[in-house]
C-alpha positions in Angstrom: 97.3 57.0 71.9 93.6 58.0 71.0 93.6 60.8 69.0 92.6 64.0 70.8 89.0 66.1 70.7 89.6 69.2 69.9 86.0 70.0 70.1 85.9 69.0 73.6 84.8 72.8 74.2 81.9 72.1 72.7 81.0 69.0 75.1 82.2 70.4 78.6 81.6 74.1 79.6 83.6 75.8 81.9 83.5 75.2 85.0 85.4 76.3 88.5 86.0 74.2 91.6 83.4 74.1 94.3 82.9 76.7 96.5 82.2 77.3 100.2 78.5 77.5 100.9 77.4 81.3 101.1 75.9 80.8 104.5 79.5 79.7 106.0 81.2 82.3 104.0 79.2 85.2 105.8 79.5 83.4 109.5 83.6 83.9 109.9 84.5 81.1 107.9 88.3 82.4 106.7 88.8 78.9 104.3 89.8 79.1 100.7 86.4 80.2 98.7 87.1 78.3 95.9 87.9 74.2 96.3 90.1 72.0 94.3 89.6 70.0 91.2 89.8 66.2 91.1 91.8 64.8 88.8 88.8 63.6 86.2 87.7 67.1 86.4 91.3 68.8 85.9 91.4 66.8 83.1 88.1 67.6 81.6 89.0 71.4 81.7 92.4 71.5 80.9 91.0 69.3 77.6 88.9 72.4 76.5 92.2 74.4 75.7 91.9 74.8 72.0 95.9 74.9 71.6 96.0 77.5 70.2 99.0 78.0 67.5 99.4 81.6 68.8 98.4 81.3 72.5 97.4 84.6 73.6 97.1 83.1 77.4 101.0 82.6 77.1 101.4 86.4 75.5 99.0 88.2 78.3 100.7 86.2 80.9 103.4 88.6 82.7 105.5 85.3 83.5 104.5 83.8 80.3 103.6 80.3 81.2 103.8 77.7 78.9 99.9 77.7 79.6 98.5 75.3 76.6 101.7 72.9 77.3 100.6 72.0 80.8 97.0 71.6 79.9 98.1 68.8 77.8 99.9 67.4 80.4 97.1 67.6 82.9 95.0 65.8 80.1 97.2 63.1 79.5 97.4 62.7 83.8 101.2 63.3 83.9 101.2 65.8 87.0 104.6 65.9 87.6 106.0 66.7 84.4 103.0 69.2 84.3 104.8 70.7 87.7 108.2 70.8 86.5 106.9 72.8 83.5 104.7 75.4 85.6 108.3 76.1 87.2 110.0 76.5 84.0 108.2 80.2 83.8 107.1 80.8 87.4 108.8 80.4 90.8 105.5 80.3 92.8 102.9 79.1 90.6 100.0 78.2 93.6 100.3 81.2 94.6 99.8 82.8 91.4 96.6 79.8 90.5 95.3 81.4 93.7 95.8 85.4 93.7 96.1 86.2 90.2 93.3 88.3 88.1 93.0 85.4 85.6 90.4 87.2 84.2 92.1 90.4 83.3 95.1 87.6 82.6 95.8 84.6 80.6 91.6 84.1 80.9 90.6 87.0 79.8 92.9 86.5 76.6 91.5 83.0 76.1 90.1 82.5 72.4 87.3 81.2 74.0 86.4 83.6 76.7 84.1 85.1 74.3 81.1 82.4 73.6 82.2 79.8 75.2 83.9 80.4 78.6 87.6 80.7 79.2 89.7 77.7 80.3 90.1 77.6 83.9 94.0 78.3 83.7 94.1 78.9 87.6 92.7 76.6 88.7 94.6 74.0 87.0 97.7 75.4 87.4 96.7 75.6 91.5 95.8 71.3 91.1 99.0 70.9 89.2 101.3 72.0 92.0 99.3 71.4 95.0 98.9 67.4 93.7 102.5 67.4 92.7 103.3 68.6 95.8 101.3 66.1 97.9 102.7 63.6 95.9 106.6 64.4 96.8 107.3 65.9 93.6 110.0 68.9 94.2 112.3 71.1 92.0 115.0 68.7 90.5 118.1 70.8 91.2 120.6 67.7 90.2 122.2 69.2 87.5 123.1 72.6 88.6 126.5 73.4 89.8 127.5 75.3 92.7 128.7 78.6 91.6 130.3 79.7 95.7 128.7 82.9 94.9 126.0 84.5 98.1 123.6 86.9 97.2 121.4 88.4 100.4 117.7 89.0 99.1 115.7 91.5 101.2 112.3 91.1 101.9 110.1 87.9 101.5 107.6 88.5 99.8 106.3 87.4 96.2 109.5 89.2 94.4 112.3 88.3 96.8 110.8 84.6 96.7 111.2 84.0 93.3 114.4 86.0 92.7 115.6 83.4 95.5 114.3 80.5 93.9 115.8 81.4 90.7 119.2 82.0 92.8 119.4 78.7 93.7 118.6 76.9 90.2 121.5 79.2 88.9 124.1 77.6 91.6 123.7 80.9 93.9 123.2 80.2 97.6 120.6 83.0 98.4 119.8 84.5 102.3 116.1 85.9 102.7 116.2 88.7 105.2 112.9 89.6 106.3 111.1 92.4 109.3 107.7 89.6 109.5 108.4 86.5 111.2 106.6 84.4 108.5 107.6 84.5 104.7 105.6 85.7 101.9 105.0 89.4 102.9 101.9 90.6 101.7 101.0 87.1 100.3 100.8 86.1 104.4 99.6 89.2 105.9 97.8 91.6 103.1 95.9 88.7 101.0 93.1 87.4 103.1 93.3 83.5 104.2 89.7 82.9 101.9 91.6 83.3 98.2 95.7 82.1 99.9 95.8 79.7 102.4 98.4 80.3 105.0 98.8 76.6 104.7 100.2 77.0 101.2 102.8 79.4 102.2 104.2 77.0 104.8 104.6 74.4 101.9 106.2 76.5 99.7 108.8 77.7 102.4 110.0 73.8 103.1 110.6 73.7 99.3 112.8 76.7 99.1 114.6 74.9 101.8 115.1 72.1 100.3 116.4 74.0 97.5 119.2 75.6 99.2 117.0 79.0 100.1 118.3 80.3 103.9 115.7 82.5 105.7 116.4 85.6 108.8 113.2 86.5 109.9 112.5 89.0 112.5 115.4 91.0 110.8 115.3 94.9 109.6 117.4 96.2 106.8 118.5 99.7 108.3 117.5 99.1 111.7 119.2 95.6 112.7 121.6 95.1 109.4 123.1 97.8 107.7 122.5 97.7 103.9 126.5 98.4 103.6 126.7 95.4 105.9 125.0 93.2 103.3 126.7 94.6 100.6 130.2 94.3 101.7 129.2 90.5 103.3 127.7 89.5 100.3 128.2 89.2 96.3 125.1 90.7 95.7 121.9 92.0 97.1 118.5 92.2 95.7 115.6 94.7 97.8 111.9 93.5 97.6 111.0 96.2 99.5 107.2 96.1 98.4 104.7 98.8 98.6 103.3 100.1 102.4 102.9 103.2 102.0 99.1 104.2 101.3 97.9 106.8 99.2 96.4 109.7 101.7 93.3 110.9 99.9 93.5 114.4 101.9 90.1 113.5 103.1 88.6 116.4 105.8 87.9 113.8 109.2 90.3 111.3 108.0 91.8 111.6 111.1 88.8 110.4 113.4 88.8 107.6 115.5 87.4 104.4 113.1 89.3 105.4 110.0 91.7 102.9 109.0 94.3 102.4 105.9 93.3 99.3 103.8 96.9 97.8 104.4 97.2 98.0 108.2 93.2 96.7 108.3 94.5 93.5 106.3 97.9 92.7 107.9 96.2 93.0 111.7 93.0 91.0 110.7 96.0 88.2 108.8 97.7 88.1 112.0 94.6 87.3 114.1 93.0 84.9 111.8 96.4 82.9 112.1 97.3 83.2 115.6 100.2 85.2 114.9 98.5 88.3 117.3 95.3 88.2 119.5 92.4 90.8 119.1 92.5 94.4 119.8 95.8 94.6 119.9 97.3 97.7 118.5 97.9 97.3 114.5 101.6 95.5 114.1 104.1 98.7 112.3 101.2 101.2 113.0 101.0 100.8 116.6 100.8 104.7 117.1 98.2 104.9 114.3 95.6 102.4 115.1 93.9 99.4 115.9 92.1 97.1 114.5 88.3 97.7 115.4 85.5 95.2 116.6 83.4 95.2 113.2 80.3 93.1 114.5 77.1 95.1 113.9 79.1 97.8 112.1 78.1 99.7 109.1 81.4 99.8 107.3 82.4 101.5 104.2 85.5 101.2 102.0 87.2 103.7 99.6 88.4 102.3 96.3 87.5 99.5 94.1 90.7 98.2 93.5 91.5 94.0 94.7 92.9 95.6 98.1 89.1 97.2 98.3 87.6 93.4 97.2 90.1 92.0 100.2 88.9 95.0 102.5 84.8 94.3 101.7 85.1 90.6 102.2 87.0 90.8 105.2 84.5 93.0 106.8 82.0 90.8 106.1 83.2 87.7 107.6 84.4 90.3 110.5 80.6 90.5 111.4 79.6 93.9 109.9 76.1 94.9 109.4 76.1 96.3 106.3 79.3 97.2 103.9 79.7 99.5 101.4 82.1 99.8 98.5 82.4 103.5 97.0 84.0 103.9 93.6 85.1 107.0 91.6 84.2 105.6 88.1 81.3 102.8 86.8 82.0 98.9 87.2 83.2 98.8 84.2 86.1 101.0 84.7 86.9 99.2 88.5 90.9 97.7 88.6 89.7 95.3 90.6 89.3 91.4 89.3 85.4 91.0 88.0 85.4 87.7 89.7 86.1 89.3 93.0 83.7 92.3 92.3 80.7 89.1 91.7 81.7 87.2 95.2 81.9 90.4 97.0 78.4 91.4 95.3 77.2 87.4 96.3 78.4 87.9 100.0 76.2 90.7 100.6 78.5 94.3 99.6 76.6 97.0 98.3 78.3 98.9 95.4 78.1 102.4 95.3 79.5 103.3 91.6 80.2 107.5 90.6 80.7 108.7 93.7 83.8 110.5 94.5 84.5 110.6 98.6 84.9 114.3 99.8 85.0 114.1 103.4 84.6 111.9 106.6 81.9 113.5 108.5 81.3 113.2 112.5 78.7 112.6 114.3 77.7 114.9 117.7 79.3 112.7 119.9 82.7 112.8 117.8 82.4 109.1 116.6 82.1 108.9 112.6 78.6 109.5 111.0 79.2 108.8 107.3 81.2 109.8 104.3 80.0 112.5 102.4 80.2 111.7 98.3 78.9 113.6 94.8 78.5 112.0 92.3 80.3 111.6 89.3 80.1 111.0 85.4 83.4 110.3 83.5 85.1 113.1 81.1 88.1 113.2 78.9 90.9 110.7 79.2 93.6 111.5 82.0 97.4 110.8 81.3 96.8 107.2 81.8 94.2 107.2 79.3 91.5 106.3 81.8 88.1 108.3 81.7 88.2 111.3 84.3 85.6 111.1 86.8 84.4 114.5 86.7 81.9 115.5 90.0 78.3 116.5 89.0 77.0 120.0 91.2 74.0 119.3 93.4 74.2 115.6 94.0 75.8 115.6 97.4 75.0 113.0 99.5 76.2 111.3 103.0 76.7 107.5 102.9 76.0 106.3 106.5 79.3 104.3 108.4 80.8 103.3 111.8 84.7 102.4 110.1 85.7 103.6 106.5 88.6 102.1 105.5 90.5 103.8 102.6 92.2 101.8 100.2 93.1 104.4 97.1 96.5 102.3 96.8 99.8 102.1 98.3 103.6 103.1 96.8 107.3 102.6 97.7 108.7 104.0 100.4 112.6 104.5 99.4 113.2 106.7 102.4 116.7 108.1 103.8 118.1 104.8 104.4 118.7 104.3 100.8 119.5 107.6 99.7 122.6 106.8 102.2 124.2 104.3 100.5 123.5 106.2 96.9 120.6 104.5 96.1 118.6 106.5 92.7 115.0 106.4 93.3 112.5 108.8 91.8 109.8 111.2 93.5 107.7 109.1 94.7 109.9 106.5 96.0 110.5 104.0 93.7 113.8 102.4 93.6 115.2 103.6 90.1 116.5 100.4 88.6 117.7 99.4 84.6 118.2 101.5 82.5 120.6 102.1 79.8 124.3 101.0 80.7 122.8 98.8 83.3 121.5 94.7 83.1 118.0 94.6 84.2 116.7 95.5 87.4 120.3 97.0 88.7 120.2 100.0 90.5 122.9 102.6 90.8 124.9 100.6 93.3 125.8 98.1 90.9 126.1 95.0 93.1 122.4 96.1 94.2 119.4 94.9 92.3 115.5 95.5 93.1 112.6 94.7 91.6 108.7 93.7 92.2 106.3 96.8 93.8 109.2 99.1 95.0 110.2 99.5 91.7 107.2 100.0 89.6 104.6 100.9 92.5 101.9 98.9 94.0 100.7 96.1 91.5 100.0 92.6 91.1 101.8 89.3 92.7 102.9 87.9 89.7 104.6 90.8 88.2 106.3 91.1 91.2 107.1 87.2 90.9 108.1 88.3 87.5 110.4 90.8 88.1 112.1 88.8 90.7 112.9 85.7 88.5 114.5 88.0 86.1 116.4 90.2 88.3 117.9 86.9 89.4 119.1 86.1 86.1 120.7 89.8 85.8 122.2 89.1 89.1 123.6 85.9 87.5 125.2 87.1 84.5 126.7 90.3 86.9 128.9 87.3 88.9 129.4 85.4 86.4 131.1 88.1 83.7 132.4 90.4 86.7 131.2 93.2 84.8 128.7 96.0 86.9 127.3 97.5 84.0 125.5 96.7 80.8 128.2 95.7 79.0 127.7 92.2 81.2 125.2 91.7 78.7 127.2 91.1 75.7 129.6 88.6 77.3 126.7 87.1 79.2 
């Protein structure tokens, strides 16, 4: 074998995969923005990895992917065994190659990120498993031995997928219940079609079929099955519930016509862009709220600079609007929101407004919405989060012209009555209270009830959701197989 180049760094620069031509990008064109590597060029940039003999990649990673492992592997051309490895860590690794900020990540922890450029982890971990894939390669499940045990997992998106794939490599025979009548949750409906590819989602659901993985779809916990249903039917039962819920701002003309929730904005425009629901219909689960508006010539402004704002921006412009506007509290530098998505929004034509806090919706004479009225800000002391406080600056009022606003300041749990009912913990502001001392990981206070992903820790990213999942699934796991419901499951584990 020829010995390796570790300078190879030096002699390739980072590069990404092709993108969509900015003129298609800004005419409704709903593909994936970014294209795929070829193998010669998987190769090329997985060879710049450094190996580091401390891989800080691996350690910023919430999965912890065996990152500079798999690299090799793409280098060397052996794709398969570069696939089986992704899934050592990560139950839905193209997803996470897709949606992940791999630049507040595994790339933004890359020894060479500063000087040099930063491996491009995603986008070779999105070749490895969409050319394993193509290629018939699928989750060898030979060796594992049917345990008899059933555990229902509730809800289908990113958590509940992966604590079901995990089910099944630990002989548990998992049933996804879910209210959608596709399978990811947010990562079908919320994430927009240009960075997740409904396509993809349809793949991965064949392989968790193959695996074992049984899907009801078109089926609400508490309103067509009974949590104490589930629970007496089954060993256990895992809730990833997710986050809907948005944050209300308390903003004075919220309540006008043209004002949307980032969440409800996303799922409609998902369901239209796939078929799943035709235009101007009333916004699916908000139907008495409101519906999806007709953007084309609109000025439109968005509230919040998180990656649900960057989703909201780009959506609006391939929806045809004239002109949007994303408002931010803080300075760029401060945005939650992946810097690659802040530099295609920026490329696509969204104007940044940066230190300006939103006071109110103002109306127009004729009742339709005129603008949002903003002041501007400069950042103060630390708040309890140790982010800067935006603090507002007297006499700078201004009115930032609009037709829509949409407000995405973030979204939370919503552990309502249902699972107070059956003695569910959960805190203030609905999360699911789960762990904890005397309990295995992820277990809530019904012990053969687990949860994890965003109704546990609050609206966050897919792959700690993923994360959470795949781990709750091994404290489900060592629950049935010691008999135990509390911590002490650990020890004989």
């Amino acid at each position: 074998m020829a010995k390796r180049n570790v300078f190879q760094f030096l002699d390739a620069s980072r590069e990404m995969p092709q993108r969509i031509p900015l003129a298609l990008r800004t005419a409704g064109d709903w593909n994936e923005l970014y294209g795929r590597f070829d193998q010669p060029e998987a190769a090329q940039q997985a060879a710049r990895c450094l190996d580091c003999g401390n891989p800080y990649c691996e350690a910023k990673c919430p999965v912890h992917n065996y990152i500079p492992n798999w690299l090799r592997l793409v280098e060397e051309g052996r794709i398969l065994e570069a696939a089986a490895l992704c899934h050592e860590t990560n139950p839905l690794p193209e997803m996470c190659g897709r949606v992940c900020p791999q630049d507040r990540l595994c790339e933004g922890a890359c020894t060479l990120n500063d000087g040099f450029g930063a491996v491009t982890i995603g986008a070779v971990e999105k070749y490895i498993v969409d050319t394993a894939f193509a290629q018939g390669w699928r989750p060898d499940l030979s060796k594992v031995e049917a345990t008899g045990k059933r555990v229902a997992v509730v809800g289908a998106g990113p958590a509940g997928l992966a604590c079901a794939e995990r089910l099944t490599r630990l002989g548990i025979a998992p049933t996804v219940f879910d209210r959608y009548e596709q399978i990811g949750g947010l990562m079908q409906f919320g994430i927009p079609s240009f960075k997740l590819d409904k396509s993809v989602i349809a793949t991965r659901r064949e392989v968790l079929e193959d695996m074992g993985v049984a899907f009801e779809l078109g089926v609400e916990i508490g309103r067509d099955i009974g949590l104490d249903t589930l629970l007496a039917d089954y060993d256990a039962v895992f809730l990833g519930l997710g986050a809907y819920r948005y944050t209300d701002g308390g903003l004075p003309g919220q309540d006008l016509p043209g004002v949307l929730p980032a969440l409800p904005f996303l799922v409609q425009n998902g369901r239209v862009v796939t078929g799943l629901q035709p235009e101007g219909r009333p916004i699916a689960g908000w139907e008495d709220q409101v519906t999806l508006p007709d953007l084309r010539g609109k000025r439109v402004v968005v509230l919040g600079g998180g990656d649900t704002g960057m989703d909201c921006v780009r959506s609006a412009v391939r929806l045809g609007a004239a002109a949007v506007t994303c408002v931010y509290r803080r300075d760029e530098a401060n945005m939650p929101g992946s810097a690659r998505e802040v530099a295609n929004a920026r490329e696509e034509g969204v104007s940044f407004l940066f230190n300006r806090q939103p006071l109110a919706v103002e109306a127009g004479t004729d009742g339709a919405i005129a603008g949002v009225r903003v002041v501007e800000t400069q950042l103060g002391a630390p708040d309890d989060r140790g982010r800067s406080r935006p603090e507002p600056v007297e006499g700078t009022e201004t009115t930032v012209a609009a037709d829509v606003v949409v407000i995405a300041f973030g979204f939370s749990p919503d552990g309502g009555g249902w699972l107070a009912e059956h003695g569910v913990d959960t805190a203030d502001n609905g999360r699911i209270l789960a762990g904890g001392e005397g309990r295995l990981p992820y277990q809530t206070s019904v012990p053969t009830l687990f949860a994890g992903g965003d109704a546990v820790r609050g609206a966050d990213l897919v792959v700690t959701a993923v994360q959470e999942g795949r781990d709750a699934a091994i404290g489900i796991a060592r629950l049935l197989r010691t008999g135990t419901h509390r911590g002490a499951a650990l020890d004989a584990a």
